[in-house]
Structure formats: C-alpha cells, structure tokens
N, C-alpha and C positions, 0 to 999 in steps of 0.2 A: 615234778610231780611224782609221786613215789607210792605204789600199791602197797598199801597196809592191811589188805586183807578185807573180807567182809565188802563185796564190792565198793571199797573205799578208797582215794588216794589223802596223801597227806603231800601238804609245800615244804620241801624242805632245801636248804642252804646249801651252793654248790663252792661254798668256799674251802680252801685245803686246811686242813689241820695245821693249827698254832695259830690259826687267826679268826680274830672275835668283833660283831660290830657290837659299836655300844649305839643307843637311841637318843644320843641328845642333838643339840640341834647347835652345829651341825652335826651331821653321822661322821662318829668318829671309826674308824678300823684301829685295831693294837693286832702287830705283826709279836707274839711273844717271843719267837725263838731269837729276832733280831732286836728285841725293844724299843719296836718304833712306835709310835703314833701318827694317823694320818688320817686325813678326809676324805671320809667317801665320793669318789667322783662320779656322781648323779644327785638329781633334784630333787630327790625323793624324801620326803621328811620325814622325820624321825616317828610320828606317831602311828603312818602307814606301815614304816617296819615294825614298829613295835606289834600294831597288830597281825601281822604278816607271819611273824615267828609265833604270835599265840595264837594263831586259829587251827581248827580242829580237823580229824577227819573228815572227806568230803564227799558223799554220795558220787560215783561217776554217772547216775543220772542226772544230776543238780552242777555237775561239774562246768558244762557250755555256760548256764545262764551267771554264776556264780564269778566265771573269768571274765566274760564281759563287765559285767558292775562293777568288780575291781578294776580293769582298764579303763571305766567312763568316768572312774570318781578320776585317776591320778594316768593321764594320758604317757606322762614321763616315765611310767613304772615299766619297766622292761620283763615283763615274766614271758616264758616260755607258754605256748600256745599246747594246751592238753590234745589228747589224742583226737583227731576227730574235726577240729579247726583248721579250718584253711588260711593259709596267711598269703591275703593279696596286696602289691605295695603298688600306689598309683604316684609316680615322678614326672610329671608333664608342666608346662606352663598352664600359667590361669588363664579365663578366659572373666574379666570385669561384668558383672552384671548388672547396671543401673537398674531402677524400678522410679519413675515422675508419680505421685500422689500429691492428694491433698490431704488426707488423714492416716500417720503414719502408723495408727494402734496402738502408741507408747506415749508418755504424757511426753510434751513438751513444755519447758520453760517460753512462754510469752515473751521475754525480754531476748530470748535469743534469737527470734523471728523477728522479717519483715512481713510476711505472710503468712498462710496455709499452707503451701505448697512446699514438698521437699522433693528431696532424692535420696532411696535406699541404696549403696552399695555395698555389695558380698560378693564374694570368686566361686568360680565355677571350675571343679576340676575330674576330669572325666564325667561323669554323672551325679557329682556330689557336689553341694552348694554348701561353701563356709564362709562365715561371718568372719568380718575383717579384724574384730577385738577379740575374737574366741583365742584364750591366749596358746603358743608351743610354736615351733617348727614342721610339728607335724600334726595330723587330725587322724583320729580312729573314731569307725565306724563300724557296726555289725551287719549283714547279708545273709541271715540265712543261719549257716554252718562258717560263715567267713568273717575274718576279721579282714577289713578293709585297714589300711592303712597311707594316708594321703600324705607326700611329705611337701610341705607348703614352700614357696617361691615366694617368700616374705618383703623380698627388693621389687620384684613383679608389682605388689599387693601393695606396697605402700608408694610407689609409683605411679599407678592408678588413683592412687587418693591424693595424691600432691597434683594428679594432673586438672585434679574438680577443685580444689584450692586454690591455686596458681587462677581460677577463674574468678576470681571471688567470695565464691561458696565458704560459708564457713562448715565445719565437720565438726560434730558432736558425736559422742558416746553416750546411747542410749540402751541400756537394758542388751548388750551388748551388740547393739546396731551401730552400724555406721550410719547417722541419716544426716544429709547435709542443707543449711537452710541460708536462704538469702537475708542477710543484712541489710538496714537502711543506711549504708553507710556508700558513702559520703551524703548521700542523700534516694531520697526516695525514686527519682528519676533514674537516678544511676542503677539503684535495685533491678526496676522494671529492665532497661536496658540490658541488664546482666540476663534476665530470664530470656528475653528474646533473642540476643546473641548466642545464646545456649541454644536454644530450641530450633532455631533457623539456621546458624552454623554449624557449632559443635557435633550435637548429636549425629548428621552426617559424618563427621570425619572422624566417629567414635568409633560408628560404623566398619567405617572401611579400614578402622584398626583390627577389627575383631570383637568389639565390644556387644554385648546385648544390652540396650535400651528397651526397656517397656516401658509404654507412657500409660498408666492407667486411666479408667470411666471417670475414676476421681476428680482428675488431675485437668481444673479447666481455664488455665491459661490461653489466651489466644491471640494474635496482634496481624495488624492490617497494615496497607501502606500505602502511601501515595493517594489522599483523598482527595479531594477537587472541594476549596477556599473557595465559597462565596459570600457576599453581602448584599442586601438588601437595604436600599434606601426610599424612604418618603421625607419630604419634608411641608413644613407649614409654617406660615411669618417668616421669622429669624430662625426656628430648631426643627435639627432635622432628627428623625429617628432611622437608627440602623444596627440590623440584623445581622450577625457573622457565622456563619455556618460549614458543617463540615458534612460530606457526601460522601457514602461509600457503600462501593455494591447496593447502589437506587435509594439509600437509605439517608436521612439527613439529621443532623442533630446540632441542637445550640451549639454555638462554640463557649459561652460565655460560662456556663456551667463546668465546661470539661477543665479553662483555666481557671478559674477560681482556686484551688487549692496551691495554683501555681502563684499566683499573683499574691495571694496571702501568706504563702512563705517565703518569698524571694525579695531582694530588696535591691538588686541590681541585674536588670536582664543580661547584661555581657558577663554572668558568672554561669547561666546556663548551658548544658551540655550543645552539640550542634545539633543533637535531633531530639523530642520529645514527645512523651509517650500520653494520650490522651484516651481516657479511661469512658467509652460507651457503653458498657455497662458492665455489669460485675463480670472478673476476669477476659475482656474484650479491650483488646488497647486499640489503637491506630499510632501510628508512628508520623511525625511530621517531622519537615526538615527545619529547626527554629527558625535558621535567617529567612524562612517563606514567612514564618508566623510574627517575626519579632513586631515587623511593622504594625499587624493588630496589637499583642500584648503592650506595645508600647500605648497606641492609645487608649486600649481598656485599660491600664496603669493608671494614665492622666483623668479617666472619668470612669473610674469604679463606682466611682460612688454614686453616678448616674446611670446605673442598670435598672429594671425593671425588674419581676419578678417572671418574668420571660425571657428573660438575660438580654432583652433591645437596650440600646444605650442611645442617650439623647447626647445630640453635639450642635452646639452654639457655631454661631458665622462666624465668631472669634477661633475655635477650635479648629478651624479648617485648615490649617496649615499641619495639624498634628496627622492628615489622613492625606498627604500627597505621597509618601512612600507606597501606597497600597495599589498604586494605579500599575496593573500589568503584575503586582500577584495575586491578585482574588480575581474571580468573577464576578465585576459588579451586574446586580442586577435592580431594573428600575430607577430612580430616580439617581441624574448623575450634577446635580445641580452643585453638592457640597464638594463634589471632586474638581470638579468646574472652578471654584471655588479654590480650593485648595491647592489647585497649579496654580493660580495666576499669586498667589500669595506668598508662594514658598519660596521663591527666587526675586529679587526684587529688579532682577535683569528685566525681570519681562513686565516690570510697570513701566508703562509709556511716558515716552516724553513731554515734556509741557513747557512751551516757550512762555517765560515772562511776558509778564503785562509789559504793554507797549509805554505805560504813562510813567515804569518805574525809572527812578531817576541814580540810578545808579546801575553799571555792569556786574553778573550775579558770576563769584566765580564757578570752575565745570562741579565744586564739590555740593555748592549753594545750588546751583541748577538742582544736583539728585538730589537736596535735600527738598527744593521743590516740587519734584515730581513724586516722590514719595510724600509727601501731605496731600497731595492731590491723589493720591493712591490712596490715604486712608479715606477721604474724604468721599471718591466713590463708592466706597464699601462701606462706607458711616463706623469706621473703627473708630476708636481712640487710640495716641499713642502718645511715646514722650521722644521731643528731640531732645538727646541728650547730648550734643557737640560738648565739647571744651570751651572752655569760657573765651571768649573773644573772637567765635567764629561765625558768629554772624545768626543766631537765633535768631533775634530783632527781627532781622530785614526778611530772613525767608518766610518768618510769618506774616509779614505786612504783605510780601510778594504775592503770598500764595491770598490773601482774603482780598487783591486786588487783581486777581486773576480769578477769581468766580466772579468778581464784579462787572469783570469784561466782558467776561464768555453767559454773562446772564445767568448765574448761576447763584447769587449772592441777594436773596429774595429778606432777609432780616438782619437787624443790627447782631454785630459780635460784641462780646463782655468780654476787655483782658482785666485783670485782677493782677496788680505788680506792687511790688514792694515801696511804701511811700518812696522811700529814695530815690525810684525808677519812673517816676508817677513823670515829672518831667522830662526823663530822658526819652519815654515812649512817644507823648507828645511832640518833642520836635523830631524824632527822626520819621515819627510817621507824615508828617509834613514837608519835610526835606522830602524824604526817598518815593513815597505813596500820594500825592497833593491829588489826586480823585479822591480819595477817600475819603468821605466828610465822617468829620470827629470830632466827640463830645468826652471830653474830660468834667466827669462826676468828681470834684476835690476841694476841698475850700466848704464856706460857710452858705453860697451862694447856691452847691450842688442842687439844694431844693427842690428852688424854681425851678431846675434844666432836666426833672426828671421826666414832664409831658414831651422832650423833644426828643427822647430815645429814640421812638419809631421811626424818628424822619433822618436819623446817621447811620454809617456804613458801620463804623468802632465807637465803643463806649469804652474809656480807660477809667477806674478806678483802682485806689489802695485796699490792699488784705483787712487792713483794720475799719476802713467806711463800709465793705461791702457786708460787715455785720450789722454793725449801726443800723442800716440802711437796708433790712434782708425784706423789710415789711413793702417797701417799695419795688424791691425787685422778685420780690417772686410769684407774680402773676405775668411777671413778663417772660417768651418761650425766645429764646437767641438761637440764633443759627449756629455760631459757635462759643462755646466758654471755655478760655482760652487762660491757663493758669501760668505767670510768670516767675523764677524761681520757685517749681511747687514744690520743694520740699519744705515750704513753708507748712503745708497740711501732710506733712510723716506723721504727723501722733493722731491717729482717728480718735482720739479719744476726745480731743478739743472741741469747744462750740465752733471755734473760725472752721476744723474740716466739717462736721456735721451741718454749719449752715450751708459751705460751698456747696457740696454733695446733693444739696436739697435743690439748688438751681435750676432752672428749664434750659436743656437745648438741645439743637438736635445732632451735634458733634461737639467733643472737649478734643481740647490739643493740652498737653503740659508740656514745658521747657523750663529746664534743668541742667545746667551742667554736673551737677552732686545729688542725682537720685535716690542713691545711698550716702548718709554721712555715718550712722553708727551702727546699724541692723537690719537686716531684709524687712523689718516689719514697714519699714517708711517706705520699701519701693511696692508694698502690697496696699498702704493707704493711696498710693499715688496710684496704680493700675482699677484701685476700689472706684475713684473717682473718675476715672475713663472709661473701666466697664468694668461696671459690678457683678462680682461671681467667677470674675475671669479666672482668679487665683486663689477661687475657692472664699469660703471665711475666712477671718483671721484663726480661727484655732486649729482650723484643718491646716492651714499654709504655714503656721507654726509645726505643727507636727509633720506632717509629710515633707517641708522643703526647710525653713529656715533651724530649726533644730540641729537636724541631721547637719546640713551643712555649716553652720555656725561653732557645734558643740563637739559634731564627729568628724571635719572635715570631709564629707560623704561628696566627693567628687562624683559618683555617678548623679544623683539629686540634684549637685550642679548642674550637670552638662543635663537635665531633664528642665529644669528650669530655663536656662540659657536658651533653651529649642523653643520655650513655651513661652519667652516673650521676646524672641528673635527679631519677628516679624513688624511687632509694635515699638521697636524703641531704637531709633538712629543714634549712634555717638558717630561722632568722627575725631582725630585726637589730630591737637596744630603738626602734630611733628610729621603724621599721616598725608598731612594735605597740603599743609604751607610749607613746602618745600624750601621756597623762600625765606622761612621767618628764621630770624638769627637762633644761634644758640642758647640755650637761659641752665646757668652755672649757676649750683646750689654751693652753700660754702656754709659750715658749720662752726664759729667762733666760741671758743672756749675762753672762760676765764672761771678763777677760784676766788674765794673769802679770804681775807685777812683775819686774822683773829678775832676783833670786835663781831664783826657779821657771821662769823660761822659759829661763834657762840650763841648767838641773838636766835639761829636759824635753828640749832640742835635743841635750845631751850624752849622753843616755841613746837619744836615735833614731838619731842617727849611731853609735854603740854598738854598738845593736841592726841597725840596717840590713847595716852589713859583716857581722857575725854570722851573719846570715840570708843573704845571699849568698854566704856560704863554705861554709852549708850547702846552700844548691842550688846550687851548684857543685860539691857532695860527693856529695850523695845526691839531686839534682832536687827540682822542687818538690812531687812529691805524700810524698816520704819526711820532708821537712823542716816539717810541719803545726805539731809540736810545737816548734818552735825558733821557729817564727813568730807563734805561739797565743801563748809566753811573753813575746814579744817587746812583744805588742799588750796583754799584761797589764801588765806595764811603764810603759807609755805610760799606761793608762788610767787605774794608779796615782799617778802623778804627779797627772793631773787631778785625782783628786780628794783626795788629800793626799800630800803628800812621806815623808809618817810612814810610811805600808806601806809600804814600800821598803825593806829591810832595807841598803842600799849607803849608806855612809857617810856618801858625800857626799851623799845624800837629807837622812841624820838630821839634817845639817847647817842644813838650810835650814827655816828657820821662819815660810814665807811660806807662803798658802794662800789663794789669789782664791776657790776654791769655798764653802770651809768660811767664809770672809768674807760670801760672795755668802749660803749658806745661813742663817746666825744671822742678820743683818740683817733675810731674812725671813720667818725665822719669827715676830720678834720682832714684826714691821709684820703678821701674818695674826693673829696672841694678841688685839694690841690690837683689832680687827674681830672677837673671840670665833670664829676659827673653830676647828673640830673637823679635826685633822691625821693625816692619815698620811704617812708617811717610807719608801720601798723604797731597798731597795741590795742590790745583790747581793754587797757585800763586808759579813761581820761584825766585820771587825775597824775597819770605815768606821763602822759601827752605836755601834762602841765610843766613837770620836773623837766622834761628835757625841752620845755620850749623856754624856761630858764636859764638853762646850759646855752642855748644857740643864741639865743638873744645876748648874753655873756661875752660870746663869741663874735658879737655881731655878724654873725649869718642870716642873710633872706632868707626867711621860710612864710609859710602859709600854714591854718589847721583846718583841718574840717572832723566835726564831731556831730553826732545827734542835735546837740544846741545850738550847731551854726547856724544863723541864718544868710539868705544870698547865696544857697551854693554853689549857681553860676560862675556868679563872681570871684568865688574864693579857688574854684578851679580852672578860671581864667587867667587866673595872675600865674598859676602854675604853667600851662600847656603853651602862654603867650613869651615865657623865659623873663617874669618880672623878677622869679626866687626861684632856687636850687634845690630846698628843702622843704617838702610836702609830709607835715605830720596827720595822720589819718585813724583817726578810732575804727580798730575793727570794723565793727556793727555799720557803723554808718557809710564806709566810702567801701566795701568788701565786693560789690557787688556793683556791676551796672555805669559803673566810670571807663573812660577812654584814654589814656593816660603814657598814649607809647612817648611822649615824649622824655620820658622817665626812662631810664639804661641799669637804674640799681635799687634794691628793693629790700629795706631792714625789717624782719619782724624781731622788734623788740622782747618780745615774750611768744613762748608755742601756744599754740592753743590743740585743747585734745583732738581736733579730726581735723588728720590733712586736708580734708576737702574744704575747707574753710579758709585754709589758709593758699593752697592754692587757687583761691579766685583771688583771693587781696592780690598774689602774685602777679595774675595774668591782668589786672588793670593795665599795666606794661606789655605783659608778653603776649603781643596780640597783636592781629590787624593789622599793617600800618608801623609795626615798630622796624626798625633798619639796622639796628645797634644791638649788639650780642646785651644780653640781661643777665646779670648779678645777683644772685639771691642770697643775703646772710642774714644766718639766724643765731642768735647770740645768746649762748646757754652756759649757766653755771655748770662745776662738774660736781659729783656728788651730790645734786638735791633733787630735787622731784621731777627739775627740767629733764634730767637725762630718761625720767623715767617716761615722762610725758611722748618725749623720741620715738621709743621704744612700743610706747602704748599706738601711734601713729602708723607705725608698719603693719602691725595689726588690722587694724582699721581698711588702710591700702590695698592690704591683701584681699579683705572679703571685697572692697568696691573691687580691683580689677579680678575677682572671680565671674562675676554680674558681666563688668566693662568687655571682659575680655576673654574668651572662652579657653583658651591655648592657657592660661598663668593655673600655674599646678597653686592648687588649694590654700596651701601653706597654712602656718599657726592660725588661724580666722579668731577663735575660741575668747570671747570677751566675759570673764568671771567677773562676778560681781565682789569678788574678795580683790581685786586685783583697786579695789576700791583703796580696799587696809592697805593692802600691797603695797600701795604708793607712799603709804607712811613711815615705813621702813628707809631703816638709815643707808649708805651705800649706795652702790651704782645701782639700774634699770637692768 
C-alpha cells in the first residue's frame, strides 16, 4: 500500500523490475531480461488481478473496510494487511460440532431421506465455527481491527465426516452445510436401528472424544426397551379371540397395529434384523428382541387376515398348534384353554397310548399302533386329518382298528361312511371282516343298494364307491355319520367337480382321508383335500394360491414351505416303508432304453411336426389355456408311437411294422422267465395290454389280465398270487391301486405315465407288506421322444410332493409351466 498523497493510498506491485504479469488464465509471469514464461504460483484468478492492478486511489478512512471485502471475496489473495490491522493466526485442532434436528432450514431432496431427522456438522476452531464445504486450507475472519485467520486441519475435518458415514449416515452438501440424513436402506428397520445405535451409543463416545453434540427441541426421536409381551385370551365353541400387547412404563398398546407395516413388507420372518423397532407413536420406538417376538408374528403372519379392527385375532382349535411356541414368552393373561390346546398338539409324543381293540384279528405293528393312537388323537379333538403312509402300509387296518376301538371303549354312538374306489369296494369288504368281525357292515354296491338303505342306522361301517355316493347323494344326505371316511382322496383334488362338491356336502361329525399321493400335480389337490376335513383351514382357494402354493410352486419360496409344512404338521401322518419296514427288501428302479429303426423314427418325427403346427394354429386360435385338449391328443400320439405303431389308427402307422419297445419288451421278459421271476406288466393303454398279450401267448407264456372290463377280479388275481402264471398284465387305472400282490419280485411299467405318484402305487402292489424278495422295477423308454421328456417332467413333480412329504428336501426346480405343455413337442432330449 503506497501513500499517494491526499490522505490516500494506492495497491501497488512489489515485483522487481523486468518482470510482468499478464491476466489470463492461467496468470502468466514473463521474466524479460531472461525470456522466460511462467505460472503464477497462487490461486488467484486472473480477473481479481486484473482488477487489482486497475483500482484506484483509496481513502485511508475507507482503507480497513475496503481490505476486508477484497479478503472475503478471494480468501487465497495474499495482500498485505494496511496500517492499523492486526493479523491474528489461529493453528489449533478442531473440535467436531454435531447439532440432531428435525428441520434443517435448507430444502432437502425427499428422496435422500428416510426421515425428518438430520445431523448438521461444522468445526469449531478456537471461538470460530466453520462449515465443512466452505472451500481453502484456511478461513478468514474480521474482529474488530483484526484479521483473524484460521488455518484449517482439513485431515481432522474430513475424518470427522467419514466417522458419521462409516455409520451409515449418508452426507449431503447443502447450501454449503454438511447435513447428514438416514437412508432406508437396506431397509426401514435397519434405518430406525441406525438412529438408535447413534443416539444410545455413539453420541457418548463422541463425547468423550471431544466432540460437541447438541440435540435440539426439534429433534424428537425416542426409543424404549425391554417391554413386558402379553396376550389376552377368551374363547367361545370352537374360536377363540386373542389380544397381543406391548407394556411400557404402565402404558399398553396393541401389538397388532405396531407389526402391521412389518408383516406387510416382509416375506420371510428369518430375513429380519435380531431386534425390532416398534413405532408407539410418532417418533417413540420400543425395541424388541425379534426371537421374543418371532413366535407372535409368525402367527399373526398365518391369520392376518383374521384381525379385527382392534387388532384381536380370531384362532380356530385347528390353529392351535401354530401358538405352542408362545408359552414362557408372553404373559398370558385370562383364558389358557387354546395354549392347553396347543401343547398337547404340537408334539405328537404326548398323544396317549391306545391299545387295539381286543376283537382285532391281526397284530398292529409299533408304527400301525402310533398311527393308531394319533386317529384317536384327532378324534378327541374332532380334527380332521390325512393318513398319508406309503402305499402298502397298512391304511386299511389302522382305520378299521381305530372305528373298532371306539366301538369297544363305547364311543362309536353312529354308523361311519368310507367312500373307496370301485376297485377297492371289495377289498374293504373282506378285510374288514377278516381283521374287524365286530363291526357290522353294510356294503351300499350293486343294483340291490336300494333296498339296504333303511339298515344304515342299525351297522357300525357303510362302504360305498366315489361314483354311487353321487348317484345316491339324495339318500344320503339327511343321514349325520360319526365319521366320513374318504379312501384314496385324491380322488376329490379338483374342488371344482360335482363328485368333491357332493362329498363336501356330507353330514358327520369327524372326516378321516387316506392317501398315499395327496399331492399328484399341485398344492391346489392337497387344499381340496384339507377343504374337506376342515374348511377354512388353509384359508380359500385364492388366498392359498396366493400366499402358499404360487410362491412355492412358481418361486421355489422355501421359507412359504417350511410355513405350510408347520401348518399342516399336526394333521397329516406319512410314514415311508423304508422308514419303518426295516425288514422290507430292497426295490431297484432300472431304466431300459432302446431307439427306432428307421421305419418308426420316421413315423414318430412325421406325426410331431404334424402335431406341433397343429398345436400352434390352435394357440394361435384360441391361446394356450383353451387349446389343452389339441395338445393332450397331440402328446397321446407321440406316446403312441413309443410304444407301438399299431394304436394309431393313421395309415401310415398301420404301415409300419417296426417296434423297438415291444422288441425291447419280449426279449425281457423272456431273459426275467428264465431267473423264475414272478411279473407284473402296467400300461395304461389296454389296447397296449392287447399287443403284448399276443406276444406271450406266441411265446406260450402263463399270464393272466386284469383291466377295467374284467370281470371276476378275484379270480383273475387268484390265479396270480396262487403261482397258476408268472405273468400278470395290469391296466394302470384298474389294478394301480388297492391290490396285495407281494408275490410278484419284478414290476414292468411298459409306458411312464406323467406323475410319479401314480406310478408308484402300481409299484408298491409288490413292494409291500409281506414281500420277502428284493423288487425290480423296469421302466422301458425310447430315447429321444417324449418318453425321456415325460422322465424329466416326473422329477418335477417328486420334488414339490417330497417338499409337502418331507420337510429337510431343499425346494428344487418345483416350477410346472404350462408351456412346458409345447415343450414336450419339441424334438431332442428332455
């Protein structure tokens, strides 16, 4: 600063002669005498020098205010301090200054927030507060007559901000604030958490850094802990209602409201944090520890939908098994009837023994006892369930056991209705006379049923077939039965049928189903079957689509599983032969392959390109759910082929007299005869039955058939089981089910049919009971045609039953598209 006279100074340039700045950008220096060129080394841009060199004289009374302005525009600008200015330099560490609000005074972006709630940080250095984006190294300030000058600890300052980061906090630059806001990220719970871990830990140890936290009036986050779980029960008839509540500091409040936001965003409780934050009223959390709570959300999960507008939930004497985990974490309070309940259900240990009827005429083995004493378990409780054993494990008898063991103990006050599969109609018959001879029994069957319908009331069992008990619904449905008693029920999987809708309509005051294949193709047949033993159990059908059979079908949604699995635990016994019969031989699956010849692999490729355009002009016509049956015929076609050209009424079939199956087939039966084994044959085509009972006969081989048209079935399965014949051909439909057959050691299914479970019952007519001799299962598939794909489609299938069957079997592919229709059209392997 240079006195120019007239109390004025002028700024002028303390550079040496020969050297000149120029103002462009950057500031260049030209050293003349040496002709260099060079960069100004400082920040300072070129238009501030430019004005710097044109400004004018400057009043020395105007001189203080005039130096400051130029220092607070360009903090980087180095001028010398006029007469009179004090130059103070503050070089200290910072001291972090938090401030908690809810309204930070600066707009914020909505999408950057999970809340209202932030945190301002800025440094504190000796008496002066700066902002953490204020940009330089150093801060200037005026005092008076003084120029302050702060030189910043910027590693300090951005240390401090990674330390509220590193927490989750994200840090935004606003309006040159640092203000930092909570995300919902990963999720909302986690948010809450993050604020409370902040406010109850952090903050102390912020503290005892040196930090200053203010929490402002604003700023009204708050969280509680450790509340004291109770529930309140009443009940009345069958349903009970029950209250879940949370208590803190004398104070109580629904629980059902506080999870609601939980339950509606969550879709597997085991992805929840371990503790969770419960919102009583605006900014007022409570913290609970999940695994105290999980046991409630899991059953308000199962009966959301049965809340009140008081958040009470209604729970059925079925559901009581879903509220035994609760006992010893809540306080229950009031009625303890449904927890009562809910012990004695949830473990099947502690259903009591029940020694057989004294009159039954057979010894029950230790697994047929517990299947005993559990029907007598539901039967106290008036559930409904399904035995669902393995085929050849003694269904039959335990049922008879157990309806001649309420007969004994005086318990057996009306006749029972089973409902079995005509083919079963006589098997029921004599073993309940062999094994049960107290039980008086009226077989409704034949032409004659009529007459025998006034003597219901005066027998213990009424057996009828699926197909009379519609016929016949006019007659039976004034009468109330003690139990209706459905055999093979997956006969009613399709609720949509008159045969489920009439059974459904029945009077009684217990249903049993027995089932070995509760599932054959989709959870929707094991919800008609739980429909008809207690309705409501598993919700509607649209709800039970949606919340269970979707998810787990479509998304493999193993948590959905293992929530199901719990929810019909209680009501459905399998027991698997390999489980129990320790004893029973081995049973070896063997897969025989054989290929086309030329004639028949033409025949088969000309009939799929055929059938493929076919099929696609019809979903092209009418979409793929109206075109089932164009596609159904399409696939019988194909299967035809495999396994002879002869069914095929098309010409150019009749033509061709090549036949790799029925080739592959005689060769080995012939090679099983010579090793003396004992044969059965399934097919589900009888016109297939026909073709190879012309081969054997050829062969002069004893066999026997049994088909839907047989008549005498007795007799026709006497000739087998007495060793009059070797070879037993058997149409699917008609022997698949309900035959005793262990004298049989080897088991052909000529053709697959789409669900395993169908084909393993034809299997276990052998692999059962009473068999002594390892079992043979061969199944004899072309390669390359639909068969392999049919294979392929049957894992499938397996998979969702032992999802149901078997809780431990990981989900696997379940996923049954309805393209997988077209699929099979397609050339190549499965």
């Amino acid at each position: 600063w240079q006195d120019v006279g007239d109390n004025s100074v002028q700024l002028v340039s303390n550079m040496q002669d020969g050297f000149y700045l120029i103002a462009t950008d950057p500031v260049l220096v030209i050293d003349q005498e040496n002709a260099i060129i060079s960069q100004l080394a400082s920040d300072v841009k070129a238009p501030v020098i430019k004005h710097l060199r044109e400004a004018p004289p400057i009043l020395k009374s105007k001189l203080a205010d005039i130096y400051k302005n130029i220092i607070q525009q360009d903090i980087n600008l180095d001028l010398p301090a006029p007469a009179g200015i004090k130059l103070i330099t503050i070089n200290e560490k910072p001291v972090p200054r938090l401030s908690l609000m809810r309204d930070p005074g600066v707009h914020v972006q909505p999408e950057l927030i999970e809340d209202s709630h932030y945190m301002h940080l800025d440094f504190v250095y000796g008496q002066h507060k700066i902002p953490h984006f204020k940009p330089g190294d150093k801060w200037i300030t005026f005092a008076e007559n003084s120029k302050v000058e702060v030189i910043r600890n910027l590693a300090d300052e951005t240390h401090a901000k990674n330390a509220i980061t590193h927490l989750g906090f994200v840090a935004n630059e606003l309006q040159e604030q640092l203000l930092f806001s909570n995300p919902s990220i990963p999720s909302r719970q986690e948010a809450l958490q993050r604020w409370q871990n902040f406010l109850e830990k952090q903050i102390p140890l912020l503290r005892q850094q040196g930090w200053q936290v203010d929490i402002g009036e604003t700023f009204k986050l708050k969280f509680d802990s450790n509340p004291e779980i109770s529930v309140e029960s009443s009940h009345e008839n069958d349903w009970f209602s029950m209250s879940f509540d949370l208590e803190i500091n004398g104070v109580k409040s629904p629980m059902v409201p506080l999870v609601s936001r939980i339950l509606e965003n969550v879709e597997n409780l085991d992805q929840l944090p371990e503790k969770l934050l419960l919102e009583l009223a605006e900014g007022h959390f409570v913290s609970v520890q999940t695994k105290d709570v999980k046991p409630i959300l899991n059953i308000l999960m199962e009966l959301f939908d049965r809340k009140d507008k008081n958040g009470q939930i209604t729970v059925s004497a079925f559901d009581a098994h879903l509220l035994v985990d609760l006992d010893g974490a809540v306080n229950w309070k009031g009625d303890k009837e449904i927890l009562k309940l809910a012990k004695r259900i949830k473990k099947f240990t502690g259903i009591n023994r029940v020694s057989p009827p004294k009159d039954l005429q057979l010894e029950l083995r230790d697994y047929q006892r517990s299947g005993l004493d559990w029907l007598n378990f539901l039967y106290e409780f008036k559930f409904g369930g399904i035995l669902a054993d393995d085929m050849g494990l003694g269904k039959t008898v335990q049922t008879l056991a157990h309806i001649a063991k309420l007969k004994e103990s005086g318990k057996l006050k009306k006749p029972s209705l089973i409902i079995v599969p005509t083919s079963l109609v006589a098997n029921w018959k004599n073993e309940a006379k062999k094994f049960t001879p107290s039980l008086k029994l009226l077989v409704l069957y034949g032409p004659e049923r009529f007459e025998q319908f006034s003597a219901v009331s005066n027998n213990d069992l009424v057996i009828t077939s699926y197909a009379l008990v519609v016929r016949d619904y006019e007659l039976y449905k004034s009468i109330k039965f003690q139990y209706l008693i459905l055999d093979e029920a997956q006969k009613i999987k399709n609720p949509k049928t008159k045969m489920t809708a009439t059974i459904n309509k029945l009077k009684s005051e217990c249903r049993l189903a027995l089932s070995g294949t509760p599932i054959e193709n989709h959870l929707g047949e094991l919800w008609s079957i739980f429909n008809f033993l207690m309705p409501g159990f598993l919700k509607n059908l649209s709800q039970f689509k949606s919340y269970y059979q979707n998810p787990i079908e479509k998304q493999q949604d193993t948590y959905k599983q293992q929530l199901l699995n719990k929810r019909i635990q209680p009501f459905m016994l399998r027991r698997k032969k390999e489980d129990v019969l320790l004893e029973l031989p081995a049973k070896t699956e063997i897969i025989k392959y054989t290929q086309f010849e030329s004639k028949q692999a033409k025949l088969y490729e000309a009939i799929r390109i055929s059938m493929e355009k076919k099929v696609k002009d019809a979903i092209a016509n009418k979409g793929l759910n109206k075109s089932h049956i164009t596609i159904l015929d399409a696939l019988l076609k194909l299967r035809q082929v495999c396994c002879d050209p002869s069914l095929l009424k098309l010409a150019q079939a009749q033509k061709t007299k090549e036949s790799a199956k029925l080739t592959l087939f005689m060769q080995l039966l012939e090679e099983l005869l010579l090793e003396n084994r004992k044969i059965l044959v399934f097919s589900q085509f009888t016109s297939m039955l026909k073709i190879l009972e012309a081969g054997i006969k050829s062969k002069k081989i004893k066999y026997t058939k049994l088909t839907g048209a047989s008549r005498n079935r007795e007799k026709i399965i006497q000739q087998f089981t007495d060793g009059q014949v070797d070879v037993f051909l058997i149409s699917l439909k008609a022997g698949g089910v309900g035959l005793n057959l262990v004298e049989a050691d080897t088991v052909i299914h000529y053709d697959p049919w789409w669900n395993p479970a169908v084909e393993n019952q034809a299997t276990d007519r052998a692999h059962r009971i009473g068999q002594n001799k390892q079992v043979f299962v061969y199944k004899l598939i072309v390669e390359n045609t639909i068969e392999e794909k049919i294979i392929a489609l049957q894992k499938k299938k397996q998979a969702l039953q032992d999802g149901i069957y078997n809780k431990n079997t990981d989900a696997g592919d379940k996923k049954l598209s309805g393209n997988e229709l077209m699929a099979l059209l397609k050339p190549g392997q499965g």
